[in-house]
C-alpha positions in Angstrom: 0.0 0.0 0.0 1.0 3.3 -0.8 0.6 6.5 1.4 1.4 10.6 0.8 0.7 13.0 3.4 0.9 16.9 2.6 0.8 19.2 4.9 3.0 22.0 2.6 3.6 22.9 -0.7 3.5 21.5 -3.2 3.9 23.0 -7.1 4.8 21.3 -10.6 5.1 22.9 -14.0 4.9 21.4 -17.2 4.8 21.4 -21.6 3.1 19.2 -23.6 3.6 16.1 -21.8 1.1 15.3 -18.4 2.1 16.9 -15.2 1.4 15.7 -11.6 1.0 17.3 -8.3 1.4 14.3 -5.8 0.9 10.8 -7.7 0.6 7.4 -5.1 0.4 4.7 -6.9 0.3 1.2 -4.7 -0.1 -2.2 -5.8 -2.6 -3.1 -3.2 -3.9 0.1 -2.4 -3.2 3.7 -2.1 -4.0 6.9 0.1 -3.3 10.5 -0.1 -4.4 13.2 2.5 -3.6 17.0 2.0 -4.2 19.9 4.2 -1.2 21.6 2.0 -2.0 23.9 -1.0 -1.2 21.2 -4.2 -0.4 23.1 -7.6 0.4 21.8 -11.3 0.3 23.2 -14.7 1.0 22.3 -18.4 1.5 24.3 -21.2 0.7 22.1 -23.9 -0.9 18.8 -21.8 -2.2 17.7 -19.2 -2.3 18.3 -15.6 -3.4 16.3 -12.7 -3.3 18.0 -9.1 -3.8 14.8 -7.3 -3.5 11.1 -8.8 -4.1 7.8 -6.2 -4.4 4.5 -7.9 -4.6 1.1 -6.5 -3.0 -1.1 -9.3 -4.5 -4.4 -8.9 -6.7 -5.0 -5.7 -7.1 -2.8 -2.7 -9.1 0.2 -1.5 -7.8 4.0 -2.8 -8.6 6.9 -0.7 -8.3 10.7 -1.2 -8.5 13.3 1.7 -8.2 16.6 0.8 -8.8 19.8 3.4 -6.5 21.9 1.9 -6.2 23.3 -1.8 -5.7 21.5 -5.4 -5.6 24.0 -8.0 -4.9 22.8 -12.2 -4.4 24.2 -15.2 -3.8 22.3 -18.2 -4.1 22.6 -21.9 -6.2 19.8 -23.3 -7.0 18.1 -20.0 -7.1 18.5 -16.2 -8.4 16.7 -13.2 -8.6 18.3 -9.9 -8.4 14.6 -8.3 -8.1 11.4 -10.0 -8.6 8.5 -7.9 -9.1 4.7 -9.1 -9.4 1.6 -6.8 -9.6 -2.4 -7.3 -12.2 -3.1 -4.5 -13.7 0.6 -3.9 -12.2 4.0 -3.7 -13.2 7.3 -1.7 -12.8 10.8 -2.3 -13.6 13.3 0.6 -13.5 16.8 0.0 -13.7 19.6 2.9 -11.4 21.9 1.2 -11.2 23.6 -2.1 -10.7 21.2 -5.6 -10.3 23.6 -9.3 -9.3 21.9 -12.5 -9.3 24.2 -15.6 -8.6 23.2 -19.2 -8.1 25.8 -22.2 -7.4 24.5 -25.7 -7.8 25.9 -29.6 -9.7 22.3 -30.5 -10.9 20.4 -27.9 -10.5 20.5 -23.7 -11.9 18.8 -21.0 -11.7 19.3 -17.1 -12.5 17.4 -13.9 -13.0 18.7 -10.9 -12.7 15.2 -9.4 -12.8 12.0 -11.1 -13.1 8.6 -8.8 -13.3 4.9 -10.7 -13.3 1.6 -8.6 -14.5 -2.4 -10.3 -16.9 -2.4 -7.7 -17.6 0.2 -5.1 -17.3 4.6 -5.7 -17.8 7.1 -3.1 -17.5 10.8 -3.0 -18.7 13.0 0.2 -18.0 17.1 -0.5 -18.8 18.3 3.0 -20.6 21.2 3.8 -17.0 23.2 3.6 -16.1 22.2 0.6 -15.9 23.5 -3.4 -15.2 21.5 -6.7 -15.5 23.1 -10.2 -14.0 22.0 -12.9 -13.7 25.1 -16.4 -12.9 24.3 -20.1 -12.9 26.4 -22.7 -12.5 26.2 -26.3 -11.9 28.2 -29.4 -12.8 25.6 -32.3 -13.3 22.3 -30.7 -15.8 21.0 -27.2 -15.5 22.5 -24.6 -16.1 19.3 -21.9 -16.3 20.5 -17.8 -17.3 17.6 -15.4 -17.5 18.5 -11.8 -17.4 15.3 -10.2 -17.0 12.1 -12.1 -17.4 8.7 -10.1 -17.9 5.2 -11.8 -18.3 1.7 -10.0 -19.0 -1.7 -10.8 -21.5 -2.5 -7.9 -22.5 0.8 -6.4 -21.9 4.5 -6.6 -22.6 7.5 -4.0 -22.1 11.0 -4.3 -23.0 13.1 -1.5 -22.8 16.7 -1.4 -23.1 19.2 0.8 -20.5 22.0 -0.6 -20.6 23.4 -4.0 -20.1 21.7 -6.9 -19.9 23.2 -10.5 -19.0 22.9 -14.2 -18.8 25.5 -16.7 -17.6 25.0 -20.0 -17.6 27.3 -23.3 -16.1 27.4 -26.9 -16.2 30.6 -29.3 -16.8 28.2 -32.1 -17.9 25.1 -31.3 -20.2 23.0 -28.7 -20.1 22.9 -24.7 -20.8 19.9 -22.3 -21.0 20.6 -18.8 -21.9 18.2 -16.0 -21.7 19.0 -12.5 -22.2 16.1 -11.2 -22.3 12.5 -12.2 -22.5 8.8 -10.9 -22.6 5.9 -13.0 -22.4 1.6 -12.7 -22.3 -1.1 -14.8 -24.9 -2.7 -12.0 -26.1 -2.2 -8.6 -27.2 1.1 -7.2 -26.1 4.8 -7.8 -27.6 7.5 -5.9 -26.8 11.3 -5.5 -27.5 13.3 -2.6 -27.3 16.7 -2.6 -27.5 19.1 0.8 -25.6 21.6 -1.1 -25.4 23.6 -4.1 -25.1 21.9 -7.8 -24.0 24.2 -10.8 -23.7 23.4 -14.2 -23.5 26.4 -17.5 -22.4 25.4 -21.1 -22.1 28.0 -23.8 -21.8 27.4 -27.3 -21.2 28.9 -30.4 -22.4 30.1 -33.8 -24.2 27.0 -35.2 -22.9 25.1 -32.7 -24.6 23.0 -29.8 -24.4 23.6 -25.9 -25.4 21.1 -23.3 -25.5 21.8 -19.3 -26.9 19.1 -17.0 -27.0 19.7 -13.1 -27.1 16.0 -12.0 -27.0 12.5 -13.9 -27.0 9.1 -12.0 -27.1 5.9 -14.5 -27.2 2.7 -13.5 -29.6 -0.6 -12.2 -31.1 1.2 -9.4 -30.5 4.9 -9.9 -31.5 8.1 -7.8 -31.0 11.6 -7.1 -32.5 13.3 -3.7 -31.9 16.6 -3.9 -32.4 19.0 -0.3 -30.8 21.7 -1.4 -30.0 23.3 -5.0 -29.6 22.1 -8.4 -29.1 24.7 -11.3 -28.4 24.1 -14.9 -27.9 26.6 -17.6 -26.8 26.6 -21.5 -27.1 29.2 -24.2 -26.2 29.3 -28.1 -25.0 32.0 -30.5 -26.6 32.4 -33.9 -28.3 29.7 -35.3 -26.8 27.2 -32.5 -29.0 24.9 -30.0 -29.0 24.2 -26.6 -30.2 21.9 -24.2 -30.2 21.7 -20.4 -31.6 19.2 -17.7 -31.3 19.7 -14.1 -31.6 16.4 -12.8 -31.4 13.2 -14.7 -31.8 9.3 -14.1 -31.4 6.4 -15.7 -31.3 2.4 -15.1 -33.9 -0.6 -14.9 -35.1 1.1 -11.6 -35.2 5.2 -11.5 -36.1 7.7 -9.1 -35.8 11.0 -8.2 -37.3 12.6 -5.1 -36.9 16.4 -5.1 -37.5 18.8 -1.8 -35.3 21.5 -2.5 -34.7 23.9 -5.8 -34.2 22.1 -9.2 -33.8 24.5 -11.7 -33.4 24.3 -16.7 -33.0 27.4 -18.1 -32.0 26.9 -21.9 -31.6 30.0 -24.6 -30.5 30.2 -28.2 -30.7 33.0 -30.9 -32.4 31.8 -34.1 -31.5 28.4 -32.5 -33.5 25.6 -30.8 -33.7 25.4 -27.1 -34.5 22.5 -24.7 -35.5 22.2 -21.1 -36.1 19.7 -18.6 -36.5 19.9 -14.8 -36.6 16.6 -14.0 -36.0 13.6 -15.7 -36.6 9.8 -15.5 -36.0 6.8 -17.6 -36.8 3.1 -15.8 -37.1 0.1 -18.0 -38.6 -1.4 -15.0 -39.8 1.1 -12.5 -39.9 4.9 -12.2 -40.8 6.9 -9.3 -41.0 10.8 -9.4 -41.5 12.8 -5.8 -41.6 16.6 -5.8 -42.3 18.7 -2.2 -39.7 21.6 -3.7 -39.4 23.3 -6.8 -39.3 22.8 -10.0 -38.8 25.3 -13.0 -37.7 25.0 -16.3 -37.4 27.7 -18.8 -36.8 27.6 -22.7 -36.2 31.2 -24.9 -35.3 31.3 -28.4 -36.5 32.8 -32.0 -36.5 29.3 -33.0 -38.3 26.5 -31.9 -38.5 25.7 -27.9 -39.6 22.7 -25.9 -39.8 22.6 -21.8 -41.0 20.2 -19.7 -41.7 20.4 -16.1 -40.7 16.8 -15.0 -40.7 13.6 -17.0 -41.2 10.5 -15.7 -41.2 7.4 -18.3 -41.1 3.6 -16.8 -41.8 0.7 -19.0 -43.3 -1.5 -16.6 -44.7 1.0 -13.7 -44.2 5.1 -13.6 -45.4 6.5 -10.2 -45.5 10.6 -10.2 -46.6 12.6 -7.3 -46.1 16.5 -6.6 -46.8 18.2 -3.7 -44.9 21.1 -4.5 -44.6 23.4 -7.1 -43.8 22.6 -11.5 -43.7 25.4 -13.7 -42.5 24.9 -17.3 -42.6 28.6 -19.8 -41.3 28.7 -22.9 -40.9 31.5 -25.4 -40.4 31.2 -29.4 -41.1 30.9 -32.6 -42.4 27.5 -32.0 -43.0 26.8 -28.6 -44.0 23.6 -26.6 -44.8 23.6 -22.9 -45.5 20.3 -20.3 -45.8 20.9 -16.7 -45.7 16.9 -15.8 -45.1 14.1 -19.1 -45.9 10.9 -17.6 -45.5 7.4 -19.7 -45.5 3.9 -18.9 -46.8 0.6 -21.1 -48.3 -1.3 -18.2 -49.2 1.0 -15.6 -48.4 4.6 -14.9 -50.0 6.6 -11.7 -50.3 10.7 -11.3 -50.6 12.1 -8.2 -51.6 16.3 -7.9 -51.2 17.7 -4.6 -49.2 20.8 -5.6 -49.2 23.3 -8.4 -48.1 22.9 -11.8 -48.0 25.7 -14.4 -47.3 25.9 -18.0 -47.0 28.9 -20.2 -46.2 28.7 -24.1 -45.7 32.1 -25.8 -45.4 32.1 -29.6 -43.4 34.6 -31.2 -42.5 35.4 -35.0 -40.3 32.7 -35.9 -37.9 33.1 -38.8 -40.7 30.9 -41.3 -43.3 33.4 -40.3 -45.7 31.5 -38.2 -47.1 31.5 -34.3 -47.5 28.4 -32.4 -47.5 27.4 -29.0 -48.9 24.7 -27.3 -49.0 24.2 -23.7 -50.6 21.1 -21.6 -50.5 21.1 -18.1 -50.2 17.0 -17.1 -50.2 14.0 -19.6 -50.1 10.9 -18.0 -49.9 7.4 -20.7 -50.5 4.3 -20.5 -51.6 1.2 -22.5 -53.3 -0.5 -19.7 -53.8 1.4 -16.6 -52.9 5.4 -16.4 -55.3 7.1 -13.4 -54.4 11.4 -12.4 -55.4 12.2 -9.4 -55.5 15.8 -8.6 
């Protein structure tokens, strides 16, 4: 096992080839813990502030309550962390990976891997955000990245964001995301969760706030979930705030969970909240929800969908609202689908508006629908 403790300072420059800040590396396991201040730059490469690997079995673990800043050309991580049997990250300090390229860049706040089990906990003191910006190429910012075989948390407290933006071409940003081959892979925020993409002439932007995909997925949100993406001239953009995906999908919402998408002459797309269960999805709002679409093109905003193949259970007690303004201009406060059996529930509030303006073919339309709930065999609204 393999162990680095920094209390110091610790700074490394680079060119084109990858630059490290600390790098433990242990056969059976690795751990790093830094209450220092952690610097490294590249000219022309990459950059990795803090690297821990477990090379063949073993548990990795990253402690940081100090400062990781990076700055690289074409890539950075904040923290990179990857385990055989599970690796942690815990964050109580402050994690910045930035990445600023002609073509194509990409940044990670912090990125965790393990075969079976991920964890990430940013407490309540904590900050990760990850920046990438492009002239020509995509522009890629992740905030937090974990991926595990058999099961994946992330649980946030601090701040997490991602912002990415190219002159010329597209922008991804994801604040946060956790992903399995199987199991379970949940997101829990307490905190605040930022993600802005902007792209752009003719080119495509993309922001989501959080995305869990696995077998049993979810996202619990207490707190605040923001994402944000605009387009230049005839570009698009799309933007979810929260996002889940596997054979059983749910997201339970009793904070803030904000889409805001814009485009010039373009096409914009927002989504609140959204679900995809090949088995089972479950949809719980107490908070709120708005999403918000604005472009001289044609818009589409929906409030939260919820779509399980087997069973789709929806309930809101709190507040949906879903406005969009453009040429051509599609509004949903709740989109509900399910083949076998899918259940809406109405205790709250849910308001749509679609506003039609001029669009560049010369027409008005907007359509607007408050809840549609689907189903083939059995598909009640209660309200």
């Amino acid at each position: 096992s393999a162990t680095a403790d920094n209390s110091g300072s610790v700074s490394a420059s680079g060119g084109q080839d990858q630059t490290i800040g600390i790098e433990s590396s242990g056969y059976v396991g690795s751990t790093v813990t830094n209450s220092g201040w952690v610097s490294a730059s590249s000219s022309a490469g990459t950059a990795i502030g803090v690297q821990a690997e477990a090379i063949y079995h073993g548990d990795t673990t990253v402690q940081n309550g100090g400062t990781i800043q990076t700055s690289g050309y074409d890539l950075a991580f904040g923290i990179k962390a990857s385990g055989g049997n599970s690796s942690t990250v815990e964050n109580s300090g402050y994690v910045s990976a930035s990445a600023g390229a002609v073509e194509s860049a990409g940044a990670y706040g912090a990125s965790n891997s393990s075969s079976y089990l991920s964890y990430l906990n940013n407490y309540a003191s904590g900050t990760i955000r990850a920046t990438a910006q492009t002239l020509y190429g995509t522009a890629l910012a992740v905030g937090t990245y974990l991926q595990g075989g058999s099961g994946v948390t992330l649980q946030n407290d601090g701040a997490i964001s991602a912002g990415a933006s190219s002159y010329y071409g597209d922008a991804l940003a994801y604040a946060a995301v956790a992903e399995g081959s199987y199991g379970t892979g949940q997101i829990i925020n307490g905190g605040d969760i930022n993600a802005t993409a902007s792209a752009g002439a003719g080119a495509s932007s993309r922001a989501v706030g959080a995305l869990a995909a696995t077998s049993a997925a979810s996202i619990v949100n207490y707190a605040n979930i923001t994402a944000m993406a605009t387009a230049n001239h005839g570009g698009s953009s799309s933007v979810v705030g929260a996002r889940v995906a596997g054979a059983n999908s749910a997201i339970y919402n009793h904070g803030d969970l904000n889409a805001s998408a814009s485009a010039i002459y373009g096409t914009a797309d927002a989504t609140g909240a959204d679900i995809y269960a090949s088995d089972t999805a479950t949809f719980y709002n107490a908070g709120d929800i708005a999403a918000n679409a604005v472009s001289n093109g044609a818009v589409t905003v929906t409030g939260a969908n919820s779509v399980g193949l087997y069973n789709s259970y929806a309930t809101n007690t709190g507040t949906i609202s879903a406005t969009g303004t453009g040429g051509q201009a599609t509004a949903l406060g709740m989109l509900h689908e399910s083949y076998y059996a899918a259940y809406t529930t109405n205790d709250g509030s849910v308001s749509v508006a679609a506003v039609g303006i001029l669009a560049p073919y010369g027409q008005f339309e907007a359509v607007a629908t408050g809840i549609y709930n689907y189903s083939v065999h059995s598909g009640p609204v209660i309200n």
